[in-house]
N, CA, C and O atoms as a DFTB+ gen file, in Angstrom:
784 C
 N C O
     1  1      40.633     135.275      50.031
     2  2      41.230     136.487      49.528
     3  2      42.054     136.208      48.274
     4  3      42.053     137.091      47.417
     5  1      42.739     135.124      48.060
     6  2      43.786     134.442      47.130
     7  2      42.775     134.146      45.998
     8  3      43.357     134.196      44.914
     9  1      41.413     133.846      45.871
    10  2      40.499     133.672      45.142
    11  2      39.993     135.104      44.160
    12  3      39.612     135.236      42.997
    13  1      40.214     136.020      45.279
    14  2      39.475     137.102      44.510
    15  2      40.831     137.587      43.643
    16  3      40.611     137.964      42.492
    17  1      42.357     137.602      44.173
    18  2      43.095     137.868      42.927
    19  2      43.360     137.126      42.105
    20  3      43.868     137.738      41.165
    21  1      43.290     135.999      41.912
    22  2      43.287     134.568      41.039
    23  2      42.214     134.951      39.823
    24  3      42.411     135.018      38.609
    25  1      41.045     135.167      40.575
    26  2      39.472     135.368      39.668
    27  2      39.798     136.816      38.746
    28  3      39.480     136.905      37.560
    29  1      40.500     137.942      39.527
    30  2      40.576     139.249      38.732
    31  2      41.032     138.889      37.630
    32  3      40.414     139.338      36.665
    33  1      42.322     137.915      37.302
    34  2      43.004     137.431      36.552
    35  2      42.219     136.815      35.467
    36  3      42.009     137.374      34.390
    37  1      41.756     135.542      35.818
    38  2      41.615     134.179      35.110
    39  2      39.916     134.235      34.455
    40  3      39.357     133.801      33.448
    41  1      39.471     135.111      35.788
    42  2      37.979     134.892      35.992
    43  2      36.988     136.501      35.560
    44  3      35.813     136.655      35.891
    45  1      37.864     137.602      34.729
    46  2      37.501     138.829      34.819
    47  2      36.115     139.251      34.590
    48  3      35.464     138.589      33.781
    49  1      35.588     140.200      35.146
    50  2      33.983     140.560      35.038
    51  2      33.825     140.689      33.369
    52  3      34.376     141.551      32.684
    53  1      33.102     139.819      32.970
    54  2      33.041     139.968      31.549
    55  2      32.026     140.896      30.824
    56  3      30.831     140.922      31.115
    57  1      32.636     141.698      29.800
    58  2      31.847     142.655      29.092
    59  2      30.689     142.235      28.506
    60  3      30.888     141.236      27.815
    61  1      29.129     142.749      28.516
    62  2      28.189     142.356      28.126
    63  2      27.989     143.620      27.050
    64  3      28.192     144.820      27.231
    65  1      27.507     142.898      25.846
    66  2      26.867     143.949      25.084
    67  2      26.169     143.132      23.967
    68  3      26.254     141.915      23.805
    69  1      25.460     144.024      23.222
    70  2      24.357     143.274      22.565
    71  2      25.021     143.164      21.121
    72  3      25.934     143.964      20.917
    73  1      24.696     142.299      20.104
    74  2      25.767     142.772      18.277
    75  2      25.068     143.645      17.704
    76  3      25.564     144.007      16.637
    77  1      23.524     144.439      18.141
    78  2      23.356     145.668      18.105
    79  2      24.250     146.948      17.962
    80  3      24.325     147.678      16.973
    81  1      25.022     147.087      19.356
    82  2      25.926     147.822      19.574
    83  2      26.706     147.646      18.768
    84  3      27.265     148.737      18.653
    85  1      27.435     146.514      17.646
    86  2      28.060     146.558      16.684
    87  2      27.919     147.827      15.923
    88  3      28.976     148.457      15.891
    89  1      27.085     148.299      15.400
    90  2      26.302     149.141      14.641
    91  2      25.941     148.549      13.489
    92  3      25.944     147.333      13.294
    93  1      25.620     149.406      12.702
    94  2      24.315     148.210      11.654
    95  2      25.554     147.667      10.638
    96  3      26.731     148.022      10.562
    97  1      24.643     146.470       9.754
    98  2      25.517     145.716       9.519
    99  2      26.305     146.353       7.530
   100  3      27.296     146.123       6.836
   101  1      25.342     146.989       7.479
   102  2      25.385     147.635       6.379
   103  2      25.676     149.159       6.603
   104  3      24.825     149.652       7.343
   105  1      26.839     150.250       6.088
   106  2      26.942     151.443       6.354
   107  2      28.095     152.251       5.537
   108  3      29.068     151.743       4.979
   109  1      27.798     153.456       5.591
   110  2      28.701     154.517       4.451
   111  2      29.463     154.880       5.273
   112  3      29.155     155.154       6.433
   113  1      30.784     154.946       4.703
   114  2      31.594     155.945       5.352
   115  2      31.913     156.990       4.564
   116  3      33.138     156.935       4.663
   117  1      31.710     157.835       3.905
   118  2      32.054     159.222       3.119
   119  2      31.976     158.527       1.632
   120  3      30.778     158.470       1.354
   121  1      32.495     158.160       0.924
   122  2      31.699     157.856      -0.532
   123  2      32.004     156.099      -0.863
   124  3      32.192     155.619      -1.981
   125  1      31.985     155.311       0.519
   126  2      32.487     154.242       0.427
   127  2      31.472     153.423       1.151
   128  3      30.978     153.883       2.180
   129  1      31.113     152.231       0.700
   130  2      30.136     151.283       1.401
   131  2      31.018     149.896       1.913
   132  3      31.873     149.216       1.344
   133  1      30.598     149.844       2.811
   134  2      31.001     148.602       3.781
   135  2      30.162     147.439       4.423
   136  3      28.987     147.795       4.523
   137  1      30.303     146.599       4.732
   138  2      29.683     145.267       5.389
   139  2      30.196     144.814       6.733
   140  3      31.366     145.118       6.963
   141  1      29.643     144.245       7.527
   142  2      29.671     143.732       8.783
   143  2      29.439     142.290       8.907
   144  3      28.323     141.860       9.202
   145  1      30.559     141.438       8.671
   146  2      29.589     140.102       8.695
   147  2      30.156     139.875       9.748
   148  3      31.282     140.243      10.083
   149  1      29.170     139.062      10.510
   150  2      29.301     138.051      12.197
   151  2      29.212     136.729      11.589
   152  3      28.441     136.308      10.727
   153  1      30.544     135.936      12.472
   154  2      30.842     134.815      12.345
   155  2      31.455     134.310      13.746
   156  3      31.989     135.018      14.599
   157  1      31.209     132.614      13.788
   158  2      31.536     131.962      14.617
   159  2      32.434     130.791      14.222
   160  3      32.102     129.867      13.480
   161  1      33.957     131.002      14.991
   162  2      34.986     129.865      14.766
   163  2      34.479     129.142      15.926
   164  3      33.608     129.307      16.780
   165  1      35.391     128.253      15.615
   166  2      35.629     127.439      16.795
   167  2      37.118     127.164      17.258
   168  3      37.933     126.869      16.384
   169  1      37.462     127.230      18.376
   170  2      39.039     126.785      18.310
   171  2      39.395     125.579      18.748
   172  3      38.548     124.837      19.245
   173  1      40.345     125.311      18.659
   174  2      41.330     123.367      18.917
   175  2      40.290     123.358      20.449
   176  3      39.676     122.316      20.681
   177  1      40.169     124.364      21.281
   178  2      39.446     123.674      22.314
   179  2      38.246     123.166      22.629
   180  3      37.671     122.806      23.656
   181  1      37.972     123.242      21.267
   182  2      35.863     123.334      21.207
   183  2      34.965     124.612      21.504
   184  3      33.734     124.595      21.499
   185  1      35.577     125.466      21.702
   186  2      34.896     126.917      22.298
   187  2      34.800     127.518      21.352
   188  3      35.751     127.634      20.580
   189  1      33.380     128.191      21.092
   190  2      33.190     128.686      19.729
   191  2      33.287     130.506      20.279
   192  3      32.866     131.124      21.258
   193  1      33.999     130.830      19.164
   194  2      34.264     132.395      19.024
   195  2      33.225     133.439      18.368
   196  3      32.600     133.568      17.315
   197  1      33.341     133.885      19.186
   198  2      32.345     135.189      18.139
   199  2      33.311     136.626      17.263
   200  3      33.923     137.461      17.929
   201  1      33.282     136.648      16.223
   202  2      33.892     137.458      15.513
   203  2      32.693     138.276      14.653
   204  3      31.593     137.911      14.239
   205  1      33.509     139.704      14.569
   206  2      33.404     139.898      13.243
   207  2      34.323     140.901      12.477
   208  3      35.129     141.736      12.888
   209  1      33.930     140.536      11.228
   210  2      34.670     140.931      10.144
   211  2      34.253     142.339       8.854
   212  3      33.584     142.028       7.868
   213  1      34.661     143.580       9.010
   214  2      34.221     144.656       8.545
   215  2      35.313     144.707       7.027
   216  3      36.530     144.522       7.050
   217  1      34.455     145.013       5.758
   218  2      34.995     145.078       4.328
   219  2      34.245     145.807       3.523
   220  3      33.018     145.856       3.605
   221  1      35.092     146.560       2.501
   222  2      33.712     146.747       1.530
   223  2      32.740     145.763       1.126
   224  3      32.861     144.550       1.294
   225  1      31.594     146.461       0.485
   226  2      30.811     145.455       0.223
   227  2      31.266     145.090      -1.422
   228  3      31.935     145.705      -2.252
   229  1      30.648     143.959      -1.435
   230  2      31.424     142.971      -2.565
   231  2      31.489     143.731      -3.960
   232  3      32.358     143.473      -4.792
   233  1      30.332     144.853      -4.182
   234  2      30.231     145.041      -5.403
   235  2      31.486     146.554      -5.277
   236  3      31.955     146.943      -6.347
   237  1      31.726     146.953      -4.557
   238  2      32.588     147.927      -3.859
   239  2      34.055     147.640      -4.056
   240  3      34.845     148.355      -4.672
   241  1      34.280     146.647      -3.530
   242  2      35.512     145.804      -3.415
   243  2      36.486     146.426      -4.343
   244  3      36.247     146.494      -5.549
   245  1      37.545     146.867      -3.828
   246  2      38.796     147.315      -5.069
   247  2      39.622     146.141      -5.835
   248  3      39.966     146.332      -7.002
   249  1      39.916     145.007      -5.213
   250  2      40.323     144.052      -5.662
   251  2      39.687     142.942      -4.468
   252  3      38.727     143.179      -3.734
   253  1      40.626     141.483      -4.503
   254  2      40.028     140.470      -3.889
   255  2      40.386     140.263      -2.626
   256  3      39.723     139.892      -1.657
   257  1      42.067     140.684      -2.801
   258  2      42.570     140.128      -1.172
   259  2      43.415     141.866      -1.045
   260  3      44.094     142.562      -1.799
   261  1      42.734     142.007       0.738
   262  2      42.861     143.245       0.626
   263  2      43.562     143.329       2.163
   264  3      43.264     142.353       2.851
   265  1      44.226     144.079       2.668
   266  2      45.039     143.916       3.998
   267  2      44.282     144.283       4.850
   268  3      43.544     145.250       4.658
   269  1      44.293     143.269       6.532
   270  2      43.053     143.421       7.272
   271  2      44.055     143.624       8.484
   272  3      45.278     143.503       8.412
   273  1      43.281     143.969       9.666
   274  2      43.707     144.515      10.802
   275  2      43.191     143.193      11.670
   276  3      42.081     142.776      11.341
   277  1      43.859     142.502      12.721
   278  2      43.263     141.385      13.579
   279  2      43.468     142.341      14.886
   280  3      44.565     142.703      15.310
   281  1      41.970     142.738      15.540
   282  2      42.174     143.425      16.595
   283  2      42.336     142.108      17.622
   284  3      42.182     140.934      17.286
   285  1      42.748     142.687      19.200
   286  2      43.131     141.770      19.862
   287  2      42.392     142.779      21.191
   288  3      42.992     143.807      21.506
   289  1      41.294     142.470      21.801
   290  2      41.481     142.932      23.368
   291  2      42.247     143.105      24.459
   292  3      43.397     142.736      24.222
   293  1      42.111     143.483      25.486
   294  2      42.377     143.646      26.722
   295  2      41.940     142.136      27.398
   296  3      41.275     141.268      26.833
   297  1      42.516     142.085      28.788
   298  2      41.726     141.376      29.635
   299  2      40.203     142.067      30.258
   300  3      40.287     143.135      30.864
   301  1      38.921     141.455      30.090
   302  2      37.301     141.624      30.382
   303  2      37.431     143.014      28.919
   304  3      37.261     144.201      29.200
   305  1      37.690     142.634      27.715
   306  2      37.214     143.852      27.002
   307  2      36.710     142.375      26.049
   308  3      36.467     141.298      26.595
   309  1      36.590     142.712      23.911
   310  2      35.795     141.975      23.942
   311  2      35.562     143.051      22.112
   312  3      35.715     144.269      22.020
   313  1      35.266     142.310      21.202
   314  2      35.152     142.357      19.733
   315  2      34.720     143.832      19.794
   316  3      35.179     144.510      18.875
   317  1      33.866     144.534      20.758
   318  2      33.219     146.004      20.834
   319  2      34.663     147.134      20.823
   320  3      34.762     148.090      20.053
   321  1      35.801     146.697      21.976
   322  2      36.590     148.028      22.082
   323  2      37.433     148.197      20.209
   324  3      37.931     149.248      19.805
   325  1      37.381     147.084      19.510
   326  2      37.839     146.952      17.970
   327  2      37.117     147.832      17.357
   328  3      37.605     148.812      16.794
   329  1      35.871     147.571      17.405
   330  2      34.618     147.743      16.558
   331  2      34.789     149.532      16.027
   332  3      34.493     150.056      14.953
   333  1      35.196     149.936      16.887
   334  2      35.396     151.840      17.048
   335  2      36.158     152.045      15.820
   336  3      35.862     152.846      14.933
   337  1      37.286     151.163      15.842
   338  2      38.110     151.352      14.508
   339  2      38.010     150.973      13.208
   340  3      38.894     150.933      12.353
   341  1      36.626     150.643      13.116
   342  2      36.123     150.671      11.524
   343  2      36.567     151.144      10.805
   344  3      37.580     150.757      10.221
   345  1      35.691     152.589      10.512
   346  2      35.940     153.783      10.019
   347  2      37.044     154.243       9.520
   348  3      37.219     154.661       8.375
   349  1      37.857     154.163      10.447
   350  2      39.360     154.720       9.800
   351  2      39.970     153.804       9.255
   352  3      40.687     154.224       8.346
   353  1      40.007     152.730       9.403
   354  2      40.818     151.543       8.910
   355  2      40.145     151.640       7.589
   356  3      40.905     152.000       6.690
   357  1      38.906     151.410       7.235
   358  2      38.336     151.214       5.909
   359  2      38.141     152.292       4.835
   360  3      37.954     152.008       3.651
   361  1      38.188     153.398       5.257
   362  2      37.394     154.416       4.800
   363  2      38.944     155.324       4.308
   364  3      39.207     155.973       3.295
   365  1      39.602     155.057       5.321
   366  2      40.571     156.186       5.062
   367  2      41.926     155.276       4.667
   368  3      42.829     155.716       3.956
   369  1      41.912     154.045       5.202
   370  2      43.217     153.274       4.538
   371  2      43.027     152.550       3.335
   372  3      43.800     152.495       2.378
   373  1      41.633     151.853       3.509
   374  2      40.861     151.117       2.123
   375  2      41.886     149.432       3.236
   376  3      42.159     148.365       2.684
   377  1      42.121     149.664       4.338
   378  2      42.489     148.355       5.485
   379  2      41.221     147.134       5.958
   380  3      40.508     147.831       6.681
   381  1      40.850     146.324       5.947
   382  2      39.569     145.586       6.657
   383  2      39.842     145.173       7.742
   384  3      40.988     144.755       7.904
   385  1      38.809     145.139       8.971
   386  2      39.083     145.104       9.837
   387  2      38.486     143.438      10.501
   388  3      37.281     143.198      10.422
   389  1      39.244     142.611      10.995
   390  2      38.875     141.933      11.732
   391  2      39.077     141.796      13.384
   392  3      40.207     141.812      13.871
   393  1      37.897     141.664      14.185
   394  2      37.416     141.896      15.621
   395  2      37.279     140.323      15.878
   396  3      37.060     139.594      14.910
   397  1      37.440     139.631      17.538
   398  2      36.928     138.651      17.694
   399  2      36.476     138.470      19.662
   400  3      37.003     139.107      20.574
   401  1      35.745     137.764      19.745
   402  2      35.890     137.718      21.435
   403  2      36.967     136.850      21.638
   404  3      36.851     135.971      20.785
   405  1      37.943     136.644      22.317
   406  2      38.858     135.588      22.677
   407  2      37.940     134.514      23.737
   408  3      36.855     134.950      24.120
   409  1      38.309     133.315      24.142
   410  2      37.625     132.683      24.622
   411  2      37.601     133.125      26.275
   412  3      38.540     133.436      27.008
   413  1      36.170     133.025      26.549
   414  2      36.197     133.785      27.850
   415  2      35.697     135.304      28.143
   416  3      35.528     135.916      29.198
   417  1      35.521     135.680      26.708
   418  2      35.254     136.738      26.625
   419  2      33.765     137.537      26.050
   420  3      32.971     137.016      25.266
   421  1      33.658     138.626      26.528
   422  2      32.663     138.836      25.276
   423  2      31.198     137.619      25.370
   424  3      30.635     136.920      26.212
   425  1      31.090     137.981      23.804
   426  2      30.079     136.500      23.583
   427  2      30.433     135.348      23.221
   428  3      29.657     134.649      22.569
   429  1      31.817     134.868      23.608
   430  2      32.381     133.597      23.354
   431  2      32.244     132.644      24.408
   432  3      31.862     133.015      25.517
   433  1      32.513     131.479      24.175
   434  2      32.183     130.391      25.415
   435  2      33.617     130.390      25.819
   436  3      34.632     130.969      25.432
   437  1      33.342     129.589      26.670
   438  2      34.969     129.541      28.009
   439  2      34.411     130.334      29.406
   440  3      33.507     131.166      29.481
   441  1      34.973     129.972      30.113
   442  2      35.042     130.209      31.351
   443  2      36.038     131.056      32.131
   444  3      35.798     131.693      33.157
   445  1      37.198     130.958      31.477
   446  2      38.463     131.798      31.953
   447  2      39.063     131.730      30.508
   448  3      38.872     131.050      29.499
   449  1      40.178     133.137      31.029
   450  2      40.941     133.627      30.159
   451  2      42.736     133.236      30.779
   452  3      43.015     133.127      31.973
   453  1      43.452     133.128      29.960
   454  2      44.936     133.130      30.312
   455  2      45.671     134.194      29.992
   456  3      46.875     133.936      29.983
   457  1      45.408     135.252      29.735
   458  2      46.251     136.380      29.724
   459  2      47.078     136.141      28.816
   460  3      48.299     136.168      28.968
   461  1      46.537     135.907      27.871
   462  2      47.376     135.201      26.193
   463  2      47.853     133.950      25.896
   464  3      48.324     133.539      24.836
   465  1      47.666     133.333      27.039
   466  2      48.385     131.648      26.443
   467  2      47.576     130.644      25.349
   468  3      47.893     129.999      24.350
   469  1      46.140     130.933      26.255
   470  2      45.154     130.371      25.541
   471  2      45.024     131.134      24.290
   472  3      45.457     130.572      23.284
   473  1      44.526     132.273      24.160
   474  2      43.862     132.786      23.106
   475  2      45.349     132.671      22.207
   476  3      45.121     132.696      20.997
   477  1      46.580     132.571      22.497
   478  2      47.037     132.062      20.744
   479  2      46.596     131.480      19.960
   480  3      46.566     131.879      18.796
   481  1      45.972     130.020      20.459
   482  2      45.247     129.137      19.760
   483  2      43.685     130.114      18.973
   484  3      43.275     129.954      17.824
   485  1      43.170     130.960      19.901
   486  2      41.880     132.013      19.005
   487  2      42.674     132.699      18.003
   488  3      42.203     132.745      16.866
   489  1      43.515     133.103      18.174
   490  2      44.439     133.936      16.625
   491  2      44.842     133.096      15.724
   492  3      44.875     133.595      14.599
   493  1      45.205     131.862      15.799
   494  2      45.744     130.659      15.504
   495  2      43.829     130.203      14.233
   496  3      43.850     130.038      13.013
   497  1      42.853     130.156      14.923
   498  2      42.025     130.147      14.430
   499  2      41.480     131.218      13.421
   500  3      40.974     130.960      12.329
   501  1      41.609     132.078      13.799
   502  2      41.103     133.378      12.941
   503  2      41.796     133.476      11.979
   504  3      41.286     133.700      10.881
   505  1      43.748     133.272      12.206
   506  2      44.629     133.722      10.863
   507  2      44.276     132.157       9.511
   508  3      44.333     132.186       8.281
   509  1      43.958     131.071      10.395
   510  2      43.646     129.940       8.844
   511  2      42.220     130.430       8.584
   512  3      41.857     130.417       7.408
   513  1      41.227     130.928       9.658
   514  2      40.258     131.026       8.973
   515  2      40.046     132.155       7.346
   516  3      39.415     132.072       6.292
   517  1      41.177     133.320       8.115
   518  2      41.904     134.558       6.504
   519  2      42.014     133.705       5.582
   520  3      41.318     133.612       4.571
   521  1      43.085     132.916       5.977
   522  2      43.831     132.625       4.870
   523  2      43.056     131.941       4.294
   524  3      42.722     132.447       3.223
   525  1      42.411     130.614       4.592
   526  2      41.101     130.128       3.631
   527  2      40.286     130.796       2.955
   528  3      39.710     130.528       1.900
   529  1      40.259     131.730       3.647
   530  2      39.221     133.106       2.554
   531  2      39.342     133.564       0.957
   532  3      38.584     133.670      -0.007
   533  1      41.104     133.827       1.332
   534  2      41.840     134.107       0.261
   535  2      41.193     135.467      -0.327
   536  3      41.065     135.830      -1.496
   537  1      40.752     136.230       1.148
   538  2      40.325     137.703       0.706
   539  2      41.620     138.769       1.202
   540  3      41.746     139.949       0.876
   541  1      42.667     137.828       2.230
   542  2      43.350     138.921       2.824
   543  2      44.913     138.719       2.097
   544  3      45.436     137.647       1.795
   545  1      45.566     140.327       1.891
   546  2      46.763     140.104       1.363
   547  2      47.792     140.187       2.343
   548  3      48.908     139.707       2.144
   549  1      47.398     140.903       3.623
   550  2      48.750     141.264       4.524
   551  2      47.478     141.113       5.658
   552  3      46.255     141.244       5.712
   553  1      48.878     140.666       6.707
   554  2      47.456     140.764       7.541
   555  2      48.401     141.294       9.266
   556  3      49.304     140.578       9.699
   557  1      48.008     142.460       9.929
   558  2      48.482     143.089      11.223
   559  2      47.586     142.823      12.322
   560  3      46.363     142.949      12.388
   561  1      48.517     142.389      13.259
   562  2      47.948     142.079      14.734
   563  2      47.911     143.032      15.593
   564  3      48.929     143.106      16.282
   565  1      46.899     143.986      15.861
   566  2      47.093     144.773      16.672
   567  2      46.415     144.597      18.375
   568  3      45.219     144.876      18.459
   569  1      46.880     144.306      19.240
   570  2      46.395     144.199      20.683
   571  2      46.325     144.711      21.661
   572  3      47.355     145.372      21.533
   573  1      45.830     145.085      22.928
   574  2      45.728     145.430      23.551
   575  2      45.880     145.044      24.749
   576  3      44.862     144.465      25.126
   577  1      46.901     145.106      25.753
   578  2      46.909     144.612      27.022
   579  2      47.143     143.212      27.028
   580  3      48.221     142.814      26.589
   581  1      46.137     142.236      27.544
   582  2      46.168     141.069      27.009
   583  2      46.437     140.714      25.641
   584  3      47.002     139.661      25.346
   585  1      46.047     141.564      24.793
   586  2      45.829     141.123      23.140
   587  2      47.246     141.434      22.595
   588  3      47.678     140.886      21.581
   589  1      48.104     142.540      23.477
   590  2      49.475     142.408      22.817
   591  2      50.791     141.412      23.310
   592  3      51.937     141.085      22.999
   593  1      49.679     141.189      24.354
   594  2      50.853     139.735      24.927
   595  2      50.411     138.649      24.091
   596  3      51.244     137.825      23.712
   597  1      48.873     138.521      23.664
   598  2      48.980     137.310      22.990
   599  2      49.496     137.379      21.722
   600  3      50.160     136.445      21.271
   601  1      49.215     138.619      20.937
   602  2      50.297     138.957      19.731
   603  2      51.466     138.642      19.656
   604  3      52.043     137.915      18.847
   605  1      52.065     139.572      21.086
   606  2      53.790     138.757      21.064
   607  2      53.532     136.907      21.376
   608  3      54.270     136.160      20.734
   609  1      52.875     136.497      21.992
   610  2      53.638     134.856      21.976
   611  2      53.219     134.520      20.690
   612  3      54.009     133.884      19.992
   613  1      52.048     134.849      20.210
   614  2      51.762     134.016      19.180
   615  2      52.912     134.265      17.834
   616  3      53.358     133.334      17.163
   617  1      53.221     135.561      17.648
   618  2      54.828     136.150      16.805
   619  2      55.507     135.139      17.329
   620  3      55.878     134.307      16.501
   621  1      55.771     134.952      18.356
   622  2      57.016     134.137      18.599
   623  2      57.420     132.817      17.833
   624  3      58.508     132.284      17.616
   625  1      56.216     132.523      17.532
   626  2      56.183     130.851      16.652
   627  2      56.962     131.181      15.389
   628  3      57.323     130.347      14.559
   629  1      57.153     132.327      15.344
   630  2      57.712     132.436      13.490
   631  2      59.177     131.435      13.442
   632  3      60.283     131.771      13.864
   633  1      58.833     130.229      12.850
   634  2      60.213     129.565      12.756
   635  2      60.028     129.455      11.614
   636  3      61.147     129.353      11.110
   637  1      59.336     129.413      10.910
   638  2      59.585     129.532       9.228
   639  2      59.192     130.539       8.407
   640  3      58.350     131.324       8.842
   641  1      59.697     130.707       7.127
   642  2      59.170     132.200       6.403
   643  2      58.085     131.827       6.544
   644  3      57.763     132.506       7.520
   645  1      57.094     131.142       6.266
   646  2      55.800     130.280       5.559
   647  2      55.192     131.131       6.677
   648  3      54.432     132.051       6.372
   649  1      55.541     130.824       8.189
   650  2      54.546     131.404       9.322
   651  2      54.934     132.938       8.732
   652  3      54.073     133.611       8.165
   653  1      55.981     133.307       8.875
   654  2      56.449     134.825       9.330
   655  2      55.538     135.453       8.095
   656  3      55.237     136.637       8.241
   657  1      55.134     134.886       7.067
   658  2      54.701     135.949       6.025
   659  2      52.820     136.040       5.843
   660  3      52.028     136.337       4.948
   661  1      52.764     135.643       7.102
   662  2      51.251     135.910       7.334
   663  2      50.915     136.727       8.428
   664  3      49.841     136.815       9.023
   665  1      52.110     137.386       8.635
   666  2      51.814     138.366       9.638
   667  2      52.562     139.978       8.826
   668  3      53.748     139.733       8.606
   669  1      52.301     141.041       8.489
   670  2      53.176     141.912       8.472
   671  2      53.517     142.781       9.437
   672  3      54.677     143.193       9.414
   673  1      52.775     143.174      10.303
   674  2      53.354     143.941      11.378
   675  2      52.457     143.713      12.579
   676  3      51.362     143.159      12.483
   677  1      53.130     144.305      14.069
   678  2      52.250     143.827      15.133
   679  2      52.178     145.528      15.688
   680  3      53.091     146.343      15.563
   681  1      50.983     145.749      16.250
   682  2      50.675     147.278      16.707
   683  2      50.595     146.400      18.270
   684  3      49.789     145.474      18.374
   685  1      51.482     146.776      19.423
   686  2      51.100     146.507      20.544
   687  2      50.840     147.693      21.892
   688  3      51.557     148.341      22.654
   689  1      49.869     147.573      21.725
   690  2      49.652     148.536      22.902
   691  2      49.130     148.188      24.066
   692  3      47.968     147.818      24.236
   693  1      50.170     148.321      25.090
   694  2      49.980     148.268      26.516
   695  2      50.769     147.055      26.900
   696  3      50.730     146.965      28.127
   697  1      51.493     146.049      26.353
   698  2      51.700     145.022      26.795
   699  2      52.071     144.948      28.456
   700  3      52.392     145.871      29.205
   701  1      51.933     143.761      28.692
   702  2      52.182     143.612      30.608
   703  2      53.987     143.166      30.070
   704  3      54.298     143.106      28.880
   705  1      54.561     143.012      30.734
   706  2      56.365     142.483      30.293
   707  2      56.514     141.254      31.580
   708  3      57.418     140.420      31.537
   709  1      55.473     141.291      32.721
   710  2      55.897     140.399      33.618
   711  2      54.943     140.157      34.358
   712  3      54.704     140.959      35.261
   713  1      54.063     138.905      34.183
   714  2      52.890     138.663      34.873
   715  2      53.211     138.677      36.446
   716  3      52.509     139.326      37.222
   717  1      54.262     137.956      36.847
   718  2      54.897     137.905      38.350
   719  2      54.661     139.363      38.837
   720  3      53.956     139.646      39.806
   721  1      55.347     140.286      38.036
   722  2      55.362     141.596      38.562
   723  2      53.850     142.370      38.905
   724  3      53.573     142.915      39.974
   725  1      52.901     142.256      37.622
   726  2      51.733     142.765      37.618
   727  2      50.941     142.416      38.311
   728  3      50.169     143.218      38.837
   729  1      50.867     140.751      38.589
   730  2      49.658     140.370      40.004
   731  2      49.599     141.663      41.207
   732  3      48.720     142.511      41.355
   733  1      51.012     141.439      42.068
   734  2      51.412     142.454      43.218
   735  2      51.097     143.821      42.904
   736  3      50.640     144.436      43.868
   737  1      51.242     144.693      41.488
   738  2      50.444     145.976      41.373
   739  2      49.134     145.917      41.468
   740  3      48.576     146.499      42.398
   741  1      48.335     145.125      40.418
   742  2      47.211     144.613      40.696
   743  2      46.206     144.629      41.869
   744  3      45.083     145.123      41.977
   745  1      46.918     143.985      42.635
   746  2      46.288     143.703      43.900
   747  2      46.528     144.682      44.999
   748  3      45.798     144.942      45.956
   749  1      47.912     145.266      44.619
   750  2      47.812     146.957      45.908
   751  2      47.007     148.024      45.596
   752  3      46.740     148.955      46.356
   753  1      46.387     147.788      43.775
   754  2      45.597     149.421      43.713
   755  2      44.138     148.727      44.344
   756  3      43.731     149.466      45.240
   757  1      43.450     147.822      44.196
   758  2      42.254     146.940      44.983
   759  2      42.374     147.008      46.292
   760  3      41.308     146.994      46.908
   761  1      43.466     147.085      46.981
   762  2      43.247     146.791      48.486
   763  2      43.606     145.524      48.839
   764  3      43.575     145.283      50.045
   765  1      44.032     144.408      47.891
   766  2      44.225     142.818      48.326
   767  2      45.519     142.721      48.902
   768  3      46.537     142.856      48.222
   769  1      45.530     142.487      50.161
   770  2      47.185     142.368      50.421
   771  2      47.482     140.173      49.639
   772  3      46.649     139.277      49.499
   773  1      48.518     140.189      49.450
   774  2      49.234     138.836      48.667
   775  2      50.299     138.712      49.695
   776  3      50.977     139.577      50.250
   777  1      50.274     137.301      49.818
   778  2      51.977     136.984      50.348
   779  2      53.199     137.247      49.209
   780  3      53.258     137.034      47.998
   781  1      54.162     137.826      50.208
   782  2      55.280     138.208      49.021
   783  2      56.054     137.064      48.900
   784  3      56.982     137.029      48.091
């Protein structure tokens, strides 16, 4: 029984979908053209990530480095629940959007997820992979559930300007505030009774 709330956690039913469902990789949004490129990091753990990254297309481009959005999932969500927010980010802010699977997720390798401990190190990857780009000027973490807890720890590292100015703002939505607390909800809306 201790297995099946351990697994809800660590081990979540993982989202399947095809990079089809991305939608195509090339597309208009009202008098503006955009790109879809899919890419694969890898992080400090060897687990390669699946991302992708939505921009105008090059000949489009208003300038070079342009402010991007780092979406962040849920726990069992996955580069698709991002993907929705194309459109508005690009079209209507002139914002680029970057999506990724965290490890464990999605179409990424790993086996389990940590409910943000691990995937700092996947944001950790994605923000040098920006910055090597030298396409992004500001860059916002926005997350979800899991993705705004890993937002907040990974914020937390700011001990120098150098870190703090590669982040400009964090959008968190849903964060958990107390894993201790959330297992025990967790497991009473399922039916799992837990020792208290």
């Amino acid at each position: 029984m201790m297995d099946e709330v351990v697994n809800l956690f660590i081990r979540p039913e993982r989202m399947q979908y095809t990079t089809q469902q991305l939608g195509p990789k090339a597309v208009q949004f009202g008098s503006a053209y955009f790109k879809r490129t899919d890419l694969v990091l890898t992080n400090p753990r060897g687990l390669k990530l699946q991302c992708s990254h939505w921009e105008p297309e090059d000949s489009k481009r208003p300038c070079k480095q342009l402010p991007c959005v780092l979406y962040l999932h849920g726990n069992a969500g996955s580069r698709l629940d991002g993907s929705e927010y194309a459109p508005f980010l690009l079209a209507t802010y002139g914002i680029t959007l970057f999506v990724v699977d965290t490890a464990g997720c999605g179409l990424s390798e790993g086996d389990f997820i940590s409910l943000g401990w691990y995937e700092q190190e996947d944001v950790e990857t994605v923000i040098t992979y920006l910055s090597k780009s030298n396409t992004v000027s500001r860059l916002c973490l926005w997350g979800r559930s899991m993705g705004a807890v890993t937002s907040l720890l990974y914020s937390s590292k700011f001990e120098t300007k150098e870190t703090a100015r590669r982040i400009s703002c964090l959008i968190l939505d849903s964060p958990f505030c107390s894993l201790l607390k959330m297992v025990p909800e967790v497991a009473d809306k399922i039916d799992i009774k837990i020792p208290k």
